[in-house]
VOZA-54759 format. One record per residue (C-alpha): residue in three letters; y, z, x; residue number from 1. Coordinates in steps of 0.02 Angstrom, whole numbers. Layout:
! VOZA-54759
R  res      py      pz      px    n
R  ALA       Y       Z       X  NUM
...
//
This chain:
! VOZA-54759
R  res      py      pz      px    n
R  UNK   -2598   -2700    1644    1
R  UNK   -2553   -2869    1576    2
R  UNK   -2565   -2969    1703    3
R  UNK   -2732   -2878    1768    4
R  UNK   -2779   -2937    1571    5
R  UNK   -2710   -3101    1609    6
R  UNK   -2822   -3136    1767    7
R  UNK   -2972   -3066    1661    8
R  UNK   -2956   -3191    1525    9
R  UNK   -2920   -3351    1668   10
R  UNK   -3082   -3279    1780   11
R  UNK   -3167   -3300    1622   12
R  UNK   -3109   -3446    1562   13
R  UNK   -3155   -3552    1741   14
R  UNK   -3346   -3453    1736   15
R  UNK   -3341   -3508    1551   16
R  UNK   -3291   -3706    1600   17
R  UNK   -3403   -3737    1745   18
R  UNK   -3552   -3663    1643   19
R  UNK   -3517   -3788    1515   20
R  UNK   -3501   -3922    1651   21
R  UNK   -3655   -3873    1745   22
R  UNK   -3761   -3899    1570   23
R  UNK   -3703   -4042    1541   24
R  UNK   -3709   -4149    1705   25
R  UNK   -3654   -4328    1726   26
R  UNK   -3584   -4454    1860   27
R  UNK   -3408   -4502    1888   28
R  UNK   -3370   -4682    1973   29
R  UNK   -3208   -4732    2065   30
R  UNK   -3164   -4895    2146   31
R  UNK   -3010   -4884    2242   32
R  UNK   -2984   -5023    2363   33
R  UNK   -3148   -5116    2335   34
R  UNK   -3221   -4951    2363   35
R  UNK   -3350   -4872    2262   36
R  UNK   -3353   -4687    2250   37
R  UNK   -3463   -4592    2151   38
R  UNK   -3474   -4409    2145   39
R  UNK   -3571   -4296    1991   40
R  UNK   -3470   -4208    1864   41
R  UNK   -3484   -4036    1953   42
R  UNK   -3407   -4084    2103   43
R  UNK   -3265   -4184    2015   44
R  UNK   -3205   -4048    1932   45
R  UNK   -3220   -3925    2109   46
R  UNK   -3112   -4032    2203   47
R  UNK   -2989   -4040    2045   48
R  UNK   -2982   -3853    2083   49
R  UNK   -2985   -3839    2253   50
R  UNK   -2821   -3951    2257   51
R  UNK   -2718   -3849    2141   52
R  UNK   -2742   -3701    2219   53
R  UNK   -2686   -3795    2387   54
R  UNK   -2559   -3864    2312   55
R  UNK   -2480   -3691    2243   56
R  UNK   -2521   -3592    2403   57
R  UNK   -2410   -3741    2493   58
R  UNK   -2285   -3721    2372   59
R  UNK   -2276   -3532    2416   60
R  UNK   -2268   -3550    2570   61
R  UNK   -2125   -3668    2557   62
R  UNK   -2017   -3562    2456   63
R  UNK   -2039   -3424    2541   64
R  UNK   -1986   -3505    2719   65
R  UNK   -1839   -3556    2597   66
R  UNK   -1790   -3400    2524   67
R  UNK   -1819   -3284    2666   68
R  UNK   -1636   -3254    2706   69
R  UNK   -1609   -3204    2532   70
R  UNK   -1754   -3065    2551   71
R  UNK   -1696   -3013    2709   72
R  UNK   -1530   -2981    2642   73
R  UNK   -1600   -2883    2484   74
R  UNK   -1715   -2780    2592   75
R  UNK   -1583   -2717    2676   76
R  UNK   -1460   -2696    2546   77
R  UNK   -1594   -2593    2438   78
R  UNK   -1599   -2493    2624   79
R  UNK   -1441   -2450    2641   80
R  UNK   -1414   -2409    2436   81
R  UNK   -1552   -2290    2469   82
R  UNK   -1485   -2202    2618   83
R  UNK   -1324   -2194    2527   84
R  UNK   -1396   -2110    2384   85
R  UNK   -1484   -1992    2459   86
R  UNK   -1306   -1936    2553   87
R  UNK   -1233   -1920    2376   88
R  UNK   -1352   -1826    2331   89
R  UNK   -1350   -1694    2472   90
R  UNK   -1163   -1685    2469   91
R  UNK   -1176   -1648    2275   92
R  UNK   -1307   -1507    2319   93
R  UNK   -1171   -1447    2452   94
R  UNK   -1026   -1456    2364   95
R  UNK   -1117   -1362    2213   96
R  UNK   -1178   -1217    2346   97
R  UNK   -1009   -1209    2415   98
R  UNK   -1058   -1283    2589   99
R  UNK    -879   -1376    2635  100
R  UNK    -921   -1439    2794  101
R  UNK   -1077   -1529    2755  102
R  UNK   -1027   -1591    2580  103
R  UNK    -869   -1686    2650  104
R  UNK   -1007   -1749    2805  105
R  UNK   -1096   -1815    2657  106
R  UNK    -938   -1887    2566  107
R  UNK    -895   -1995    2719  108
R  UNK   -1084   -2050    2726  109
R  UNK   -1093   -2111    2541  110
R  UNK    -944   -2205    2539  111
R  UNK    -976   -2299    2687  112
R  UNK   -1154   -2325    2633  113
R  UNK   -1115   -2338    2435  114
R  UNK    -937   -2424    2340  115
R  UNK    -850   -2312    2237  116
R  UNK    -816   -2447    2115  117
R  UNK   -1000   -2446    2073  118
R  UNK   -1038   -2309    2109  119
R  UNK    -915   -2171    2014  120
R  UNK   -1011   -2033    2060  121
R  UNK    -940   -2039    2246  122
R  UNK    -770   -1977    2152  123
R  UNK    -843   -1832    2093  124
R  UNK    -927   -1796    2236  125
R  UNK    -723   -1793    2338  126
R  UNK    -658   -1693    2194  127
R  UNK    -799   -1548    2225  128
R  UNK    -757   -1551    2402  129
R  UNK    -588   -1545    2380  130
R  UNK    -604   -1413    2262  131
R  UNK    -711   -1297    2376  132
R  UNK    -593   -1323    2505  133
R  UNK    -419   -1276    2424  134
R  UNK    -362   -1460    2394  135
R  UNK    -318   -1449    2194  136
R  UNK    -171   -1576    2202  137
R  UNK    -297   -1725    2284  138
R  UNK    -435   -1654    2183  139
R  UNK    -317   -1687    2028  140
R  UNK    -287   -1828    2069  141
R  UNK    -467   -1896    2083  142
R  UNK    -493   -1794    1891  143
R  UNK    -345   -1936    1846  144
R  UNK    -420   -2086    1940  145
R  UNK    -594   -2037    1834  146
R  UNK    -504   -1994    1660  147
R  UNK    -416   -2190    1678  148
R  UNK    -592   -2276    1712  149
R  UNK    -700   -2283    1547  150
R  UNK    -869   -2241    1604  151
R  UNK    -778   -2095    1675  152
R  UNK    -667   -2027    1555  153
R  UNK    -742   -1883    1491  154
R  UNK    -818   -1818    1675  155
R  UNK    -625   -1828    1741  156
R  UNK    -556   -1763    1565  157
R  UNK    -661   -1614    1577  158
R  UNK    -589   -1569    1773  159
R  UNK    -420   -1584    1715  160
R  UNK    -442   -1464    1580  161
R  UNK    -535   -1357    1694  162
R  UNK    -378   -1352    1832  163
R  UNK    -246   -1340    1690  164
R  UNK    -341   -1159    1618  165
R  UNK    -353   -1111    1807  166
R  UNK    -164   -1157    1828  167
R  UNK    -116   -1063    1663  168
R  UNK     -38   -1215    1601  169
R  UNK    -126   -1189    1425  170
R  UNK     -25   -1340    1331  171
R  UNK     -81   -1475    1464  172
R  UNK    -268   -1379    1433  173
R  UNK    -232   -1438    1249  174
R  UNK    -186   -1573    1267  175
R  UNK    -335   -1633    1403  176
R  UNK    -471   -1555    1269  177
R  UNK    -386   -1659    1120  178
R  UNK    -380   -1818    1207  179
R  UNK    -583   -1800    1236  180
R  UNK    -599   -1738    1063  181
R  UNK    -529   -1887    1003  182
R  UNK    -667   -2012    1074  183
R  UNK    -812   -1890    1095  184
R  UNK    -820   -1758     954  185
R  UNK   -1015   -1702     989  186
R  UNK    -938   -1636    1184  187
R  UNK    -950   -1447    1161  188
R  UNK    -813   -1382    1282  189
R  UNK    -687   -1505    1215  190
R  UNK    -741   -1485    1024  191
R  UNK    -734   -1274    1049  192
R  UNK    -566   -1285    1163  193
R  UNK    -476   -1391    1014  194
R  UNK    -547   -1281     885  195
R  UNK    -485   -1121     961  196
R  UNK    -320   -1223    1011  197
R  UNK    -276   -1274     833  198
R  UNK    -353   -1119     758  199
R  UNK    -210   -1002     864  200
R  UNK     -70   -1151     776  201
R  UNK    -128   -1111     625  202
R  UNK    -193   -1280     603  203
R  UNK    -322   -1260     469  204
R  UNK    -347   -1417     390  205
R  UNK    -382   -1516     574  206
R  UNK    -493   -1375     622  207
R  UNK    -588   -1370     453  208
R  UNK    -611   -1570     479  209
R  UNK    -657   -1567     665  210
R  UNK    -770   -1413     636  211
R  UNK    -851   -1564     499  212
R  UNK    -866   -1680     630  213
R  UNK    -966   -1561     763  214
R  UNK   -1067   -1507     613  215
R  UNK   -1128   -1712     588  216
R  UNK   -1144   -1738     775  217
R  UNK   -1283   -1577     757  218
R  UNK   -1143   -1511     909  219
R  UNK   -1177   -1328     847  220
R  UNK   -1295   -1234     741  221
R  UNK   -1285   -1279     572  222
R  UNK   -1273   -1082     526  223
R  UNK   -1164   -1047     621  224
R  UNK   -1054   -1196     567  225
R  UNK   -1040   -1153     380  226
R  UNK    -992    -961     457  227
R  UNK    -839   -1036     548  228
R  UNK    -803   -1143     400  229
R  UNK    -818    -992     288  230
R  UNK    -699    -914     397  231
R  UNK    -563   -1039     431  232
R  UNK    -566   -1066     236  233
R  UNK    -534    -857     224  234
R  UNK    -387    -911     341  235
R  UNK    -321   -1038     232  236
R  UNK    -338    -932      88  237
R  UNK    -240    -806     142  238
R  UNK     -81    -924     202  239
R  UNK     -87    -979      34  240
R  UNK     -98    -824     -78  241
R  UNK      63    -819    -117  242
R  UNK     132    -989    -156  243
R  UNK     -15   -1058    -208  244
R  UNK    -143    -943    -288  245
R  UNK    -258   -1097    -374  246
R  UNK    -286   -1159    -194  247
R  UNK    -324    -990    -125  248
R  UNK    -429    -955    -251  249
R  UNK    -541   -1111    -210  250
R  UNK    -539   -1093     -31  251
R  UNK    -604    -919     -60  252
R  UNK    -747    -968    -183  253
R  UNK    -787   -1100     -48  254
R  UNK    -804    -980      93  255
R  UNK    -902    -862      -4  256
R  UNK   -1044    -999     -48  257
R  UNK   -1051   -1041     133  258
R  UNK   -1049    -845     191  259
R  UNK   -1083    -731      28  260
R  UNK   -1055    -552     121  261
R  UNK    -871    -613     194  262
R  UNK    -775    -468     126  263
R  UNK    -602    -552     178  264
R  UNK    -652    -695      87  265
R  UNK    -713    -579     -91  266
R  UNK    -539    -512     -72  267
R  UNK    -427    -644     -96  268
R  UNK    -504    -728    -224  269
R  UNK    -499    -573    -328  270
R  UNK    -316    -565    -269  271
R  UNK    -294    -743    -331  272
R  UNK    -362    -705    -495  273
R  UNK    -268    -536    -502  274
R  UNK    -105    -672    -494  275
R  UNK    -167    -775    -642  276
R  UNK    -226    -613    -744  277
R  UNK    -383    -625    -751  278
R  UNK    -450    -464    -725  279
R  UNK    -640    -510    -766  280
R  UNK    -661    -634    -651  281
R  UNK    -578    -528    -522  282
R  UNK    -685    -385    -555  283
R  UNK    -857    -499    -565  284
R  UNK    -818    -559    -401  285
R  UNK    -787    -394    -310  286
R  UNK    -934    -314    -406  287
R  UNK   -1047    -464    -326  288
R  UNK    -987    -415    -167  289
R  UNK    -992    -248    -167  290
R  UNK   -1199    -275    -221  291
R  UNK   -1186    -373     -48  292
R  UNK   -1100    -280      67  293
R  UNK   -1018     -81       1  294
R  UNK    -861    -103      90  295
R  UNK    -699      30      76  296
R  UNK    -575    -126      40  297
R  UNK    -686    -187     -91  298
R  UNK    -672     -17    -165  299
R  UNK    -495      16    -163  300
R  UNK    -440    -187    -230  301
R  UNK    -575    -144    -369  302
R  UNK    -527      22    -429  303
R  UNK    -331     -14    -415  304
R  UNK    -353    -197    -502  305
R  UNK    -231    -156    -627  306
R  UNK     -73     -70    -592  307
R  UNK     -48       8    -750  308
R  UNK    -229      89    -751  309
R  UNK    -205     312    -765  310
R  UNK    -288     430    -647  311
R  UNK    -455     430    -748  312
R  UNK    -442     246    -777  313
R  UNK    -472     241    -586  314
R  UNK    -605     340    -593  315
R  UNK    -708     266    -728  316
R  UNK    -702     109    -625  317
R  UNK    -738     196    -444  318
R  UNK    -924     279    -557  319
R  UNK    -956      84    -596  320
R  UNK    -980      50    -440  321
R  UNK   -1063     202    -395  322
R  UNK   -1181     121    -531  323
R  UNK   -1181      -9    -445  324
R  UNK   -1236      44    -287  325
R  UNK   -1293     223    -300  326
R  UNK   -1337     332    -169  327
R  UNK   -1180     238     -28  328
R  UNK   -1085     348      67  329
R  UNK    -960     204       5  330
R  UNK    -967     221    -195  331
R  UNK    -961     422    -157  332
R  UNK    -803     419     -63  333
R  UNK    -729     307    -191  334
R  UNK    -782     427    -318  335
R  UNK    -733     567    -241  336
R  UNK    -550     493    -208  337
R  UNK    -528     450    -369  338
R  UNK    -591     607    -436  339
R  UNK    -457     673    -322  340
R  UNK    -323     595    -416  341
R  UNK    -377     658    -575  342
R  UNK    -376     823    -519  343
R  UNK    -571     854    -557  344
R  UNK    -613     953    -386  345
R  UNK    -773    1009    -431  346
R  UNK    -835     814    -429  347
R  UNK    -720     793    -289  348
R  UNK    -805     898    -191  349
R  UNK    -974     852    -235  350
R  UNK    -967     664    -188  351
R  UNK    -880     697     -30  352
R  UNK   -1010     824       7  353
R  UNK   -1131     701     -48  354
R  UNK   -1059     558      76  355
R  UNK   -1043     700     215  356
R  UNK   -1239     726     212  357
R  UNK   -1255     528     222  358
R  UNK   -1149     488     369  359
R  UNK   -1017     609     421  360
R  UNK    -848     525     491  361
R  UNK    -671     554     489  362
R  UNK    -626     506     318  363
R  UNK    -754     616     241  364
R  UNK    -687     778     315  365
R  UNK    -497     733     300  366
R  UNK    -540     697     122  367
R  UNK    -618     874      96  368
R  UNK    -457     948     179  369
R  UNK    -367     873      57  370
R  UNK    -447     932     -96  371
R  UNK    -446    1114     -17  372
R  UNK    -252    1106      16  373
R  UNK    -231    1030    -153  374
R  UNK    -376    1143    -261  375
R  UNK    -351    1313    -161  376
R  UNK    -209    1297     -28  377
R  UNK    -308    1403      79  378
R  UNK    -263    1346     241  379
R  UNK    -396    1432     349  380
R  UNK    -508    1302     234  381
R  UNK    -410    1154     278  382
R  UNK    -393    1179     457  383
R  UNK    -575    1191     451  384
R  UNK    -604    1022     408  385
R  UNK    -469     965     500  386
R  UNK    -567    1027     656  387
R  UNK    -715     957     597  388
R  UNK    -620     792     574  389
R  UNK    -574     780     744  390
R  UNK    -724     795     842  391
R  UNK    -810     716     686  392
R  UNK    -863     500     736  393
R  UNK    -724     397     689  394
R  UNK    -724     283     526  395
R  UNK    -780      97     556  396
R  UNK    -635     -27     576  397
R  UNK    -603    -202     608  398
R  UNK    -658    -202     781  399
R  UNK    -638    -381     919  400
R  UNK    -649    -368    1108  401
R  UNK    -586    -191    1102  402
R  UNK    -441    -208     989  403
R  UNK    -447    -112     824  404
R  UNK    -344    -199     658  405
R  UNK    -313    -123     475  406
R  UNK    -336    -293     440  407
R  UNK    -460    -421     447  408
R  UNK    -399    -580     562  409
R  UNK    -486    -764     597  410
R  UNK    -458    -745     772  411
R  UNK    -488    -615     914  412
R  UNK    -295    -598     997  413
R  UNK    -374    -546    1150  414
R  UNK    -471    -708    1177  415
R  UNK    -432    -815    1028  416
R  UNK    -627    -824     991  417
R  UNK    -676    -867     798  418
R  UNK    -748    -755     686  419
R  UNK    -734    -613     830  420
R  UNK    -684    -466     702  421
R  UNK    -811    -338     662  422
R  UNK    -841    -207     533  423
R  UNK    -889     -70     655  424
R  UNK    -865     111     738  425
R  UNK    -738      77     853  426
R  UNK    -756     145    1045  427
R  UNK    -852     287    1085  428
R  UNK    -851     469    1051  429
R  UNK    -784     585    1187  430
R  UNK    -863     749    1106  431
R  UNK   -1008     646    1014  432
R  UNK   -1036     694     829  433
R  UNK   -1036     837     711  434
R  UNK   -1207     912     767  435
R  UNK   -1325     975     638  436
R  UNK   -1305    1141     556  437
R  UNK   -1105    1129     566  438
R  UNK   -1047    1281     441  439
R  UNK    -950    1229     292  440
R  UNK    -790    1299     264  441
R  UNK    -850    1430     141  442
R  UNK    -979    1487     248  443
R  UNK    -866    1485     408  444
R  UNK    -740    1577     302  445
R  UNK    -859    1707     231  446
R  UNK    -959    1776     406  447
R  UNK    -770    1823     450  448
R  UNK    -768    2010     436  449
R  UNK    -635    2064     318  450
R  UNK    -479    2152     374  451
R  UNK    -334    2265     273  452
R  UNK    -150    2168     291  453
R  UNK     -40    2259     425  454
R  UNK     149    2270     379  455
R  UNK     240    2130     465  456
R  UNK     408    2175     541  457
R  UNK     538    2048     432  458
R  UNK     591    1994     595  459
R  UNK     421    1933     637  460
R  UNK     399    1824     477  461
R  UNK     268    1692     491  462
R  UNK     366    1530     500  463
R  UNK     286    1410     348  464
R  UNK     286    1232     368  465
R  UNK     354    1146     209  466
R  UNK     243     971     260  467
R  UNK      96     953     170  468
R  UNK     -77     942     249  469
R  UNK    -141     777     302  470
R  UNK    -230     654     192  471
R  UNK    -365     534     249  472
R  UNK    -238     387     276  473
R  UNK    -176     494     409  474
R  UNK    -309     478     563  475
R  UNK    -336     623     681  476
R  UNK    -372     520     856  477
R  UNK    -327     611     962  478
R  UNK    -462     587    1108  479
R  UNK    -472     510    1268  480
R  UNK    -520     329    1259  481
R  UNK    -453     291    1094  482
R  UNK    -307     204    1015  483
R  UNK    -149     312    1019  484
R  UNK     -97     361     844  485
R  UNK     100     349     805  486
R  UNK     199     483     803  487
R  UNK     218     511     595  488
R  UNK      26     494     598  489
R  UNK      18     648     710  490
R  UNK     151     755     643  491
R  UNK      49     823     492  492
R  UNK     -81     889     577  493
R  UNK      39     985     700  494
R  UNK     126    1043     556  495
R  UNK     -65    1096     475  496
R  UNK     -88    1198     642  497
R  UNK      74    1273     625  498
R  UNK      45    1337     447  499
R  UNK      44    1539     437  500
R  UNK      58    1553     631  501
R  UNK     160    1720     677  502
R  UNK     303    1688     773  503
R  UNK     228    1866     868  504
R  UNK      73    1987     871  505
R  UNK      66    2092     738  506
R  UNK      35    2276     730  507
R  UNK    -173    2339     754  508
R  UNK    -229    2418     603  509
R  UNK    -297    2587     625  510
R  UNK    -327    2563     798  511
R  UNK    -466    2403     787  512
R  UNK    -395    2239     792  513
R  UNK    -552    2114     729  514
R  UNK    -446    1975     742  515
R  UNK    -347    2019     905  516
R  UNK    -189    2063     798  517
R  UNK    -165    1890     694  518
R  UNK    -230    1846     521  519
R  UNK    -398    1778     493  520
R  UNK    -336    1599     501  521
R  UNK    -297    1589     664  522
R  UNK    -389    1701     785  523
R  UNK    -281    1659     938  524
R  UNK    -303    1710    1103  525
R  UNK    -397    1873    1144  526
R  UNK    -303    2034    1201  527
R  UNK    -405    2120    1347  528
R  UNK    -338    2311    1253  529
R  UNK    -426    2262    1078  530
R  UNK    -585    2298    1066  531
R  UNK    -743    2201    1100  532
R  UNK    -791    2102     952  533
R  UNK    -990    2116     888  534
R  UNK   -1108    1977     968  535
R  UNK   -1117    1902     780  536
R  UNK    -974    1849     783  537
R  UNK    -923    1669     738  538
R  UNK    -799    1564     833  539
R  UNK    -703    1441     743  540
R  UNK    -579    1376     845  541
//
């Protein structure tokens, strides 16, 4: 475009001068030799013309006589550099299809078409294909020949690290992603890889800092950087709880700016402050984050804050935060644990009740079995609920690829991922949930038709368990595809079963036996001789 611009304005610029010549004619005399010669204007200035442009069109042609060699040699050499880029490029395609034979055709090609010292591409190209055809230690080597040349570095970094987490060898891994870390924070796989390396060391201060650096380089989302700083400051926080409460305390405030509904992070700095007694500040910022996010261990830090507190102490504070959030099924366990502890069953039993019609779950129904056993002892009741517990969804958990915790952690053990944990369900449900229209205990209890006691030979005694039901820190997983309780989790609920169970059959009472010979609480297994029971009746186990 400029010089088409150029030519314009010279085009012009002649039209313009010979105009101005041609209006404007005169004579021009030379004597050269005793020779006149006289010529007009016009034709003066033609044949000034005329001879330049001879002169450069000889010149031309001279220098390009002279520097045809040259030309001849860079036509060529431009050939060839083609044709040798064009291999590369189909044995890149090959090697990244997985087509052995042709890529290392096309390796041979480019090299003797192309120089591997100016062209570095020609090494990746012979690490592929030795890849793809089983040849790790020479395509290691290559990685190494690339990670020592500058303009290469990072390319041969990268396929060491790659070949070290396909060998296992997790330290040399390490060490390959911190050595590109070092010069080139904003590459992803090494920034992530030394992140995850020094998070599982426990390394918090270099990850906080190179987690800085990735956020600046705009490496990852800038939400989703202040959620992994929030976290990795939780982390921090909790190493130093106990000898240094001050910092904890700030590394908690500072994760809950940057992520306000991280309940880890809520619960150490209430911790902290716990350490320093200062109960208001501990309660303000649990009560913020139980507006947030109604979560069980927010409950129980903020209704046990003080050690000291009574029974009804606990549950004044467990109807603040009722207040706070009404209508959880949350705030009505809370309540209806504490109410538990105060021995107020009526209220007890409403909340849970109350939390049951929200979301039924585990919890809920042990925690109903346990104000039963304690309010009535009737043990028909509590094995009710303890049915219903079992088939009943289980409670949500901390929950990362799989595993289930008690406690929050930064890190997924499975896969070392940040941030993996999850307040969830855990698994699935082998039976599915409590279906609608499940009978309450009373109800269950009262469609059983009532029956006179039968004498009971001394000899066959019920045996009495002397263990006491199970509370709702005692889970009842006890299906297929779930995590295996321990064996003192388990051993109240046998013991529940077990309570009032004949060792034998006793006597039928005036010759009908309703319950197959054994006390309402336990129906047992029918006897073909008794007689067949009404089609109203109600199964309970």
């Amino acid at each position: 475009m400029i010089r088409l611009f150029i030519f314009a304005i010279v085009t012009l610029a002649l039209g313009w001068s010979f105009s101005w010549l041609a209006d404007r004619p005169g004579l021009i005399s030379i004597t050269w030799q005793n020779q006149l010669i006289e010529t007009s204007l016009m034709v003066a200035a033609t044949v000034i013309v005329a001879l330049i442009f001879a002169v450069m069109f000889v010149w031309w042609v001279i220098q390009t006589i002279w520097t045809s060699p040259h030309s001849m040699r860079r036509f060529f050499r431009a050939r060839k550099r083609d044709r040798g880029y064009q291999a590369l490029s189909t044995g890149l395609i090959a090697a990244g299809s997985g087509n052995a034979l042709l890529a290392r055709k096309m390796t041979a090609r480019a090299r003797g078409l192309l120089r591997a010292d100016q062209e570095p591409l020609i090494h990746l190209l012979e690490a592929q294909t030795a890849l793809i055809e089983g040849r790790y230690e020479e395509a290691r080597e290559k990685f190494e020949k690339m990670a020592d040349d500058p303009e290469t570095r990072e390319l041969g970094l990268r396929g060491l690290y790659m070949e070290a987490r396909r060998l296992g060898a997790n330290d040399a891994a390490r060490q390959y992603a911190e050595a590109a870390v070092e010069t080139a924070p904003y590459l992803p796989w090494a920034a992530q890889a030394t992140l995850e390396y020094r998070c599982q060391a426990g390394r918090w201060e270099d990850a906080i800092r190179l987690l800085d650096q990735q956020k600046i380089a705009n490496v990852i989302d800038r939400k989703q950087g202040d959620r992994w700083k929030a976290v990795l400051l939780t982390a921090r926080a909790t190493e130093r709880l106990e000898g240094d409460p001050k910092g904890a305390r700030d590394d908690a405030h500072a994760a809950l700016k940057l992520a306000k509904d991280l309940v880890p992070a809520g619960i150490i700095a209430a911790k902290a402050y716990l350490r320093e007694d200062n109960l208001r500040k501990a309660a303000s910022v649990l009560e913020g984050l139980w507006k947030i996010k109604p979560h069980p261990d927010v409950a129980a830090a903020y209704v046990r804050a003080r050690s000291g507190d009574s029974a009804a102490d606990r549950l004044k504070r467990a109807e603040k935060l009722e207040a706070l959030k009404p209508n959880n099924p949350e705030s009505l366990l809370a309540v209806a644990s504490a109410a538990l502890d105060t021995k107020d069953f009526t209220k007890a039993r409403e909340k849970a009740q109350a939390s049951l019609r929200m979301d039924a779950r585990e919890a809920t129904y042990l925690l109903l079995a346990d104000i039963e056993e304690n309010e009535t002892g009737d043990q028909g009741r509590v094995r009710h609920w303890l049915n219903q517990a079992l088939r009943a969804p289980r409670d949500p958990s901390w929950v990362a690829d799989g595993v289930v915790s008690e406690h929050w952690l930064p890190l997924s053990p499975v896969t070392g991922r940040l941030d993996a944990f999850e307040w969830k369900r855990p698994f699935g449900q082998l039976e599915g949930p409590i279906e609608e229209g499940t009978l309450a205990a009373d109800t269950a209890i009262a469609s059983l038709p009532p029956v006179k006691e039968a004498p009971i030979d001394p000899v066959l005694e019920p045996v009495i368990s002397a263990e006491p039901a199970p509370s709702r820190s005692q889970p009842l997983t006890v299906v297929a595809g779930r995590e295996e309780p321990k064996a003192k989790d388990v051993k109240p609920v046998a013991a529940a079963v077990a309570v009032a169970t004949p060792v034998a059959k006793p006597l039928p009472i005036n010759g009908a036996d309703p319950f197959n010979g054994r006390p309402p609480d336990d129906p047992g297994v029918k006897d073909t001789t008794a007689i067949t029971e009404a089609p109203t009746r109600l199964k309970l186990f």
